[in-house]
N, C-alpha and C positions, 0 to 999 in steps of 0.2 A: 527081253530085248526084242523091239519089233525090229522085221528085217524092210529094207528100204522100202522094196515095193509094197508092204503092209502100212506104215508111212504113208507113204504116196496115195496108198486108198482111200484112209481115212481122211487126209488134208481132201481128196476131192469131194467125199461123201460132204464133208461138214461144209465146203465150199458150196456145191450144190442145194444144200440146207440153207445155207445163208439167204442166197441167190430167189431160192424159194420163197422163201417168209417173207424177204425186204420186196419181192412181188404183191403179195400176197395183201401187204399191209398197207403198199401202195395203193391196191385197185380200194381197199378197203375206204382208205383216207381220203379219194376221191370221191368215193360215193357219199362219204359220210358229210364230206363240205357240201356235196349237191343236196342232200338232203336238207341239211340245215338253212341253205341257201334259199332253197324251194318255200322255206318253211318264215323267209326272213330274219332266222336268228344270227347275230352275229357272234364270229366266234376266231379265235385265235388258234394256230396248232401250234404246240410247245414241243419244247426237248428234241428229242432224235429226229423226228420229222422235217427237222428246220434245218441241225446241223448237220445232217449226213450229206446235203447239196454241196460240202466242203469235203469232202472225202473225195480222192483220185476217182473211186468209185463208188455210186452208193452205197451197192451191198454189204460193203465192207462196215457201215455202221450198223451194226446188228442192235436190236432192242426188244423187249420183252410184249410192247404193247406201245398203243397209239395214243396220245396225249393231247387233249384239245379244249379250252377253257371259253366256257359262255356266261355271261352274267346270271349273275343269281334270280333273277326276276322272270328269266328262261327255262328254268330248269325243269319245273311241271310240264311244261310245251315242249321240250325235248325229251323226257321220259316219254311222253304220248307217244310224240313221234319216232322212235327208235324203238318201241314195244311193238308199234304198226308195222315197223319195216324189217320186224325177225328178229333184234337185238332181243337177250335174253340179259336181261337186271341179275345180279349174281346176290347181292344180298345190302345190307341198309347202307346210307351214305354214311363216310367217314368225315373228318373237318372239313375233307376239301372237295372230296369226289365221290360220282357214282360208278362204280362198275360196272360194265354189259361185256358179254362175249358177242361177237358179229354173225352173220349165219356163215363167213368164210373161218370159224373157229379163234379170230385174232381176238386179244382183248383191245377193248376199248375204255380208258380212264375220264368221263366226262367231269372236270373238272370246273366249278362253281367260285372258287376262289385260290390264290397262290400264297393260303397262307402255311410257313414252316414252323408252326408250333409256337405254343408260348412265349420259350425261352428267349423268341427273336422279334417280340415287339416290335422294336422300330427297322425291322426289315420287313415287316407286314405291312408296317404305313406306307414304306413306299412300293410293295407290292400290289397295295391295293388301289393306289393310280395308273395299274397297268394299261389302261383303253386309255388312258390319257397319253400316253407315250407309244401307240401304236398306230399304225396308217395302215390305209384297205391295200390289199395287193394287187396290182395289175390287172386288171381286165375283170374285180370281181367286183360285186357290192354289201357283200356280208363276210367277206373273210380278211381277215388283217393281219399285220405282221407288227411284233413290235417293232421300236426301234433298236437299233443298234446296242446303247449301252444302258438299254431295260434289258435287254436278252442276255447278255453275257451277266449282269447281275443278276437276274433269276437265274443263274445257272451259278455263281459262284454261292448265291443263297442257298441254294439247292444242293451242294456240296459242300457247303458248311453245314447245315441240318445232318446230314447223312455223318459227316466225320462226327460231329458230336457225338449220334447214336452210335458207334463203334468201327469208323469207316465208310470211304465213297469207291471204294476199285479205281481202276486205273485209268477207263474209261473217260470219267470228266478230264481230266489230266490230256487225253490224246483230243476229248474236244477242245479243250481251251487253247491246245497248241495251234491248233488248223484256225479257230477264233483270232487269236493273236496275227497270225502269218494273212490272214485275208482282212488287216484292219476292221475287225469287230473294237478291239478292245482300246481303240484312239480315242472316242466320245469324249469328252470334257466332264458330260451328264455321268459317267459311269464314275469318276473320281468321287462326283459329288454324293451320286448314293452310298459308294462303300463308304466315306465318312460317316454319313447321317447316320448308317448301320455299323459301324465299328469293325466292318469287316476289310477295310484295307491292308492291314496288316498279314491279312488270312489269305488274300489276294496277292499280293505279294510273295508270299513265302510260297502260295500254291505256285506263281509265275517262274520263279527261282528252281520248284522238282522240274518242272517243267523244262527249264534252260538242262538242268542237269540231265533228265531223261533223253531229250531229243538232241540237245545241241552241245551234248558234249561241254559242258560246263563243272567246276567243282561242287563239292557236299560245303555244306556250313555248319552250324551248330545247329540251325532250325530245320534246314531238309532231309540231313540224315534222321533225328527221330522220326520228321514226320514222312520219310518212303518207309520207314518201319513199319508204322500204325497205318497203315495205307496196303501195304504188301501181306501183312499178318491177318487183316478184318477182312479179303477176300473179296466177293462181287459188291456184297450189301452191306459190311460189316458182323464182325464176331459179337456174340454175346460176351467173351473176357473184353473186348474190348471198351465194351458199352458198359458192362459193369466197373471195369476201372475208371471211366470216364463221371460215372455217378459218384462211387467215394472221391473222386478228384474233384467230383466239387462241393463234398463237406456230404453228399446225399446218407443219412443211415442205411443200414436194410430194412430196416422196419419202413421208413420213408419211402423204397423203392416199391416193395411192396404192397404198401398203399396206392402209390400214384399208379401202377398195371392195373388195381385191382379197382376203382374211384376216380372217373374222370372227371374234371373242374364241369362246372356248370357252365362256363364258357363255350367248353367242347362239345360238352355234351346239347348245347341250344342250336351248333351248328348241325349235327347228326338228325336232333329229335326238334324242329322248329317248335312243335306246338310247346315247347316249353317254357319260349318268352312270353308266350300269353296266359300258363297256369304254372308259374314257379312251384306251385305247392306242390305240383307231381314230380319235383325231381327225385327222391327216393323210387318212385314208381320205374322212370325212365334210368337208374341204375341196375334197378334188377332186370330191366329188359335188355340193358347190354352185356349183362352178363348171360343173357340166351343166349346172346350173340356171337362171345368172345371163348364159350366154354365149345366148340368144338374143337375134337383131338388135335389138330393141327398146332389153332391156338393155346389149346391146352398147355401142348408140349412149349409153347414158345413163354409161357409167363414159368413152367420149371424151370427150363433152359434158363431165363437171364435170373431167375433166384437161386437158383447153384450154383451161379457164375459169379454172383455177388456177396454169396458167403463164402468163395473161396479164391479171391484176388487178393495176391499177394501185396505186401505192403512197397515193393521195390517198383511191381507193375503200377500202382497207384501213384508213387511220387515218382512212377517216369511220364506218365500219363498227364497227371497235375505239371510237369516243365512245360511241357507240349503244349498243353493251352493256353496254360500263362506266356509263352512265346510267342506264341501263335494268337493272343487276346481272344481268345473265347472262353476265360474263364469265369 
């Protein structure tokens, strides 16, 4: 048991860490729109960046990393330039983004596209109008902000993606509340995307934890499971949870392990470009991501969710499979 004043230290240490970073990643974010700016690229900053201007106080939105999305037709001209200016590239692009650490140590997510995977096609389609529904910000000529009810959808797609994988923390939940309460989520436009994406449902039942978390509202049959699978999957999501979520929806193991182990050619054209102009190299460009994916880190992460898939029980699966079917993401 700590005793008060030990308490009291650590809330301030962790306080002044906070206070630190959300500095830290500010001067970071400044520099990095001048750069771009400098450079004419235009470029959008996502996620935390945007919503922490609704927090009492900034610092209080803490995040791992700075999030900033440039057309894909940029992205050669912004690798140059952020190699020039001290960023250090961490290793190949993913579907969506490149990673660089800054010379102030912050990461940086340059992000090429908002797409969330496969499974959510027609929430791609309308993510990838995203410069269509955004306007330049104040006083700038390459930086833009989306609009209102593109943001809170890429944020409710962006936490549907994550609950899929086994969990989204608590976090999106306390942005969408401050979203809600500062009229983000009145758009007319935001109705019509979670239609076209099927995600109104998911939206709703997210808005309902939400009334319950903050405003003292009742559990229903849909928010009690899902503050479960929300509270149990932790920041980023459990592997039991991910792995229930695969048998919930018919996935074998054998299938699971495939899909870690074999990315679609789809994915794989977004990582390795040169493969929409020589298809015949995609065996090639399989075994070079497997250079990629076999360090210990990832190692440990494709054991992790294959032990976690041969051994989810049958109650966690058909509690799992209610939940989405409730929820329509199944």
């Amino acid at each position: 048991m700590l005793a008060q004043d030990e308490i009291s230290k650590k809330y301030q240490q962790q306080m002044m860490m906070a206070v630190y970073r959300y500095e830290q990643k500010k001067h970071v974010l400044e520099e990095l729109k001048n750069l771009l700016g400098s450079a004419k690229i235009p470029h959008i900053p996502l996620k935390g960046s945007v919503v922490q201007k609704l927090y009492p106080t900034a610092w209080l939105r803490t995040s791992c990393d700075i999030d900033i999305l440039i057309h894909q037709e940029d992205v050669d001209k912004a690798i140059e330039l952020l190699n020039k200016s001290g960023y250090k590239r961490q290793s190949d692009a993913t579907t969506h983004d490149h990673s660089f650490i800054a010379p102030g140590k912050v990461h940086l997510e340059l992000h090429y596209s908002l797409n969330q995977g496969e499974q959510m096609q027609e929430t791609n389609a309308i993510l990838d109008t995203v410069w269509e529904h955004s306007t330049l910000d104040k006083g700038t000529q390459y930086c833009y902000q989306m609009d209102r009810g593109m943001f809170v959808f890429y944020h409710i797609a962006h936490m549907a993606k994550h609950f899929i994988a086994g969990g989204c923390g608590i976090r999106p939940f306390i942005d969408l509340y401050l979203l809600k309460n500062n009229d983000f989520c009145d758009s007319p436009q935001l109705s019509v995307f979670l239609k076209k994406a099927n995600l109104t449902v998911f939206y709703e039942s997210a808005m309902k934890l939400v009334g319950v978390w903050f405003e003292n509202k009742s559990h229903d049959n849909i928010t009690e499971p899902m503050e479960s699978f929300v509270l149990t999957g932790g920041v980023y999501g459990s592997t039991t949870n991910s792995a229930a979520v695969k048998a919930a929806k018919g996935e074998s193991k054998i299938k699971t392990f495939w899909k870690l182990m074999f990315l679609s050619r789809t994915n794989l054209e977004i990582i390795y470009p040169n493969l929409r102009k020589h298809p015949m190299l995609l065996p090639f460009y399989q075994i070079k991501r497997w250079f990629r994916i076999f360090t210990p880190q990832k190692r440990k992460r494709i054991t992790d969710l294959t032990t976690a898939r041969n051994s989810v029980t049958k109650n966690e699966i058909d509690s799992v499979a209610n939940l989405l079917e409730g929820l329509e993401l199944k």
